[in-house]
N, C-alpha and C positions, 0 to 999 in steps of 0.2 A: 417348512418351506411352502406347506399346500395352504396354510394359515396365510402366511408374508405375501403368496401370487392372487389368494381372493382379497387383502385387504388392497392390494394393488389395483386389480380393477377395477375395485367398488370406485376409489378413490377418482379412477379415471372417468369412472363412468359418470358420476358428481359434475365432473371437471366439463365434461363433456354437455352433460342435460342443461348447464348456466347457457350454452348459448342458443338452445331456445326459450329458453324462461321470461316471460314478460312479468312486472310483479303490477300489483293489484292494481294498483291507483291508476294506471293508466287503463284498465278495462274496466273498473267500479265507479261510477261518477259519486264524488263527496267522498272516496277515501282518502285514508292519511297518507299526502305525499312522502317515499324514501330518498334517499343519495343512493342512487346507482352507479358504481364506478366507472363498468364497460358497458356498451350497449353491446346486447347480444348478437351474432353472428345471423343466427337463423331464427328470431323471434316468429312462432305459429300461433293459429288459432285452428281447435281441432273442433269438426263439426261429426256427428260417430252418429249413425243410424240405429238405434240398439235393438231393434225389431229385426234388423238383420242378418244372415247368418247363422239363423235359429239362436243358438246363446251367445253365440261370437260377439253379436255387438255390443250386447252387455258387460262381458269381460272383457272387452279391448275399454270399454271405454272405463271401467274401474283403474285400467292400467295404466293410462294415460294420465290418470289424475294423479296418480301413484308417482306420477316419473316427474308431473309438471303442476304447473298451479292451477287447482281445480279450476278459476275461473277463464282459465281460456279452453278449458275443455267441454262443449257442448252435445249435448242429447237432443238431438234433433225430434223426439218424440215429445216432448217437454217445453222447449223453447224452437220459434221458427230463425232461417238461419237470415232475412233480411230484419228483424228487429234486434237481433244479436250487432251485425253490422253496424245498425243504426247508431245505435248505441254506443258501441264502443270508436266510432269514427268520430262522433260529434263530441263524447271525451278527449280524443284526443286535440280534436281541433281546438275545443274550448285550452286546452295545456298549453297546445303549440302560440295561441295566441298570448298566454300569460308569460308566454319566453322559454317554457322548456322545451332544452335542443334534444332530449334524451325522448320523448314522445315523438317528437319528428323523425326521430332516427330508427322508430321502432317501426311508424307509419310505412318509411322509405324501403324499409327491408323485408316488411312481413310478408309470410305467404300464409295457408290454407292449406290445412289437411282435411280429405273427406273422406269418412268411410262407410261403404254401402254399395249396393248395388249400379246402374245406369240411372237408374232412375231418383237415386239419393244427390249421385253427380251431377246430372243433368239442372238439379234441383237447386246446384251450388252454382251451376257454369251460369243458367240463368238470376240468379239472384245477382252478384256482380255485376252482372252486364243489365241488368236492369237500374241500379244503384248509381250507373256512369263516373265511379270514381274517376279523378284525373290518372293515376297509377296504380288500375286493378293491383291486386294480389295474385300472384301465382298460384296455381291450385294444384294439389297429388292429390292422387286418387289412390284410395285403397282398395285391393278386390275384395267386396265383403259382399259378392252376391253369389248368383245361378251364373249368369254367363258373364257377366264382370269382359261386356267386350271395350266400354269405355277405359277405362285401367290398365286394357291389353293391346289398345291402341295407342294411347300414350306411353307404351312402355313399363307399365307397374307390375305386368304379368296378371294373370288368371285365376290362380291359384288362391285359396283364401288365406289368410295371412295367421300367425301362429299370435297369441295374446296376452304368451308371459314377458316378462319385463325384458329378457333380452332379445325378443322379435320387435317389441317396439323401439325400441334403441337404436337397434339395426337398420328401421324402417328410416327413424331419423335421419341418420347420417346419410343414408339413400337420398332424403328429401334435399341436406342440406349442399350433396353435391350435382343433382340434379340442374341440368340447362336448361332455361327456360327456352320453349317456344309459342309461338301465336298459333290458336286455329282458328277454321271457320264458323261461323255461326252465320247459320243459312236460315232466311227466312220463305214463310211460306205464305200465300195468301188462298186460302179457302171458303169454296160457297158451297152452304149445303141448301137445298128449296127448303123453302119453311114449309112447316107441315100446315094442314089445313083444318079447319073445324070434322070432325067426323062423329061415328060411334063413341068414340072416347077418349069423350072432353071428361078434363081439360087438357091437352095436350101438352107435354113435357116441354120445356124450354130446349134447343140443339147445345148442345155444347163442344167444345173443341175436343179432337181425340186426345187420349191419356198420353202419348206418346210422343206428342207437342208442347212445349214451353209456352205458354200460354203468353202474348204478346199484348192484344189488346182485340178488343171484339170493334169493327167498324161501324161507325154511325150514320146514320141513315140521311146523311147532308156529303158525305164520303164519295169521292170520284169514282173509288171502286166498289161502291154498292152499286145490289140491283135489286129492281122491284120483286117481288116474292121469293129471293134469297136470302139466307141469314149467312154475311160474308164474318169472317175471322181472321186477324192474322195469329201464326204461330211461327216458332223457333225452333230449329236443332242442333246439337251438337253428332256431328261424327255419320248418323243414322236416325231414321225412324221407321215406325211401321204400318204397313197398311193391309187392309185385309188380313187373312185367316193367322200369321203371322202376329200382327196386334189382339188378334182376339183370343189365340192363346197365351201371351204374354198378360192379358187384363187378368184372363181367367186363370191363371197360375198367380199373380199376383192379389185376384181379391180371397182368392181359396186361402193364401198364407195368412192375410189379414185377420181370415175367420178363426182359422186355426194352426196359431203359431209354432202350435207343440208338434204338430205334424214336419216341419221343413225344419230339421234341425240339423244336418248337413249336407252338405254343397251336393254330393252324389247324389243320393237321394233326391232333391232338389230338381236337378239334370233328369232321374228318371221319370218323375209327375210331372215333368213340363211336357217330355215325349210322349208319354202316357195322354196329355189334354190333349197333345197337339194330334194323335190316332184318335182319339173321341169325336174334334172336328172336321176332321179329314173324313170319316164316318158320316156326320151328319149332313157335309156340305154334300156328298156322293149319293147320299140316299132322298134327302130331302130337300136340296137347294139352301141347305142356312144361309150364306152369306149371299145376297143379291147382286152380280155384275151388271144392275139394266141402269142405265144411264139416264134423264131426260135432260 
């Protein structure tokens, strides 16, 4: 009987994984077109951070390949996620103009998976909204970070997510009954003074904070430039951060970069961040780090 109930679910589970399964030709340009009978329910395209979550995102994203066809499963350390897009939209379009209704139907329907932290997300919110599709893709967010508050705003929860084959199953069917909603993306327009010639030249270019979607830098014929400002626009989803807040998010972020063997789960994680964040709290107290002077 316990033989009869697993081939039963495998079976379902099969039955289940066809409706988000996209097959190659329509995401490989110059592969062998198939005859698809149905088009799938919930065709995705998963974008997996694998730097994330210390190993997490490497095993999720083995699993994912495991359950669907490797090529719409991407490693965002490897490949970036607007030449992915690229790519795979103007396949399609070149299909939809040759007459296939089954590429249009996959276009019509698909969403985005991403897994990673705010900043993996932020990374996907902005790529589509940079891209101007006529009918963005939906996008779930997986919590594959430290504070994963994007994820927990939209309702994905907090928590890191499990990375054997039935946590990502599970996640699916989450995805695929999931209601869409709209949010905002707020723009920002920032001037910082340019700095001046001094002791030590050459002086570093200003660049936009880490924690800004990076929009476009204004040009200097621009209604909203000013003489010895370097103006920016930038973008956010949900939040962003400024002052001692962004400084220990960079600084928890570039330390994981350095060494990834270090933040290998989530708790942990959570106590090196508290940890930088009493380092700077420390330094701002004793030595003025971050400067409040204005001009």
């Amino acid at each position: 009987m316990q033989m009869e109930a697993s081939s039963v679910d495998s079976q379902a589970d099969s039955s289940l994984l066809k409706e988000f399964y996209i097959p190659t030709y329509v995401l490989v340009p110059e592969s062998e077109a198939v005859n698809v009978p149905d088009v799938p329910q919930c065709p995705v395209l998963v974008f997996i951070n694998s730097k994330s979550g210390g190993q997490l995102g490497g095993d999720l994203l083995v699993t994912y390949r495991s359950v669907l066809n490797d090529s719409q499963v991407f490693d965002l350390g490897v490949e970036t996620p607007d030449k992915v897009l690229r790519r795979i939209y103007m396949n399609i379009e070149r299909l939809k103009s040759g007459g296939d209704e089954f590429a249009a139907k996959i276009q019509e329907k698909l969403k985005i998976i991403v897994a990673g932290g705010d900043g993996t997300a932020g990374w996907l919110l902005g790529v589509v909204c940079d891209l101007k599709f006529p009918h963005p893709p939906p996008i779930a967010t997986v919590p594959l970070g430290t504070g994963n508050n994007l994820p927990f705003a939209f309702g994905w929860g907090k928590k890191n997510p499990g990375t054997d084959r039935q946590s990502v199953i599970s996640f699916l069917k989450e995805v695929m009954k999931a209601k869409e909603m709209k949010i905002d993306n707020w723009h920002i327009l920032m001037r910082m003074k340019t700095p001046k010639d001094g002791s030590c030249d050459p002086i570093a270019p200003l660049e936009l904070p880490h924690s800004l979607h990076a929009v476009h830098r204004v040009s200097s014929s621009d209604e909203f430039n000013m003489e010895g400002y370097t103006t920016f626009r930038g973008g956010f989803w949900n939040y962003f951060s400024l002052g001692m807040d962004a400084q220990v998010s960079y600084a928890f972020h570039s330390e994981r970069k350095l060494h990834p063997e270090k933040f290998k789960n989530q708790l942990s994680n959570q106590v090196s961040s508290c940890y930088l964040n009493d380092c700077f709290s420390s330094i701002l107290c004793f030595g003025g780090y971050l400067s409040t002077q204005s001009e």
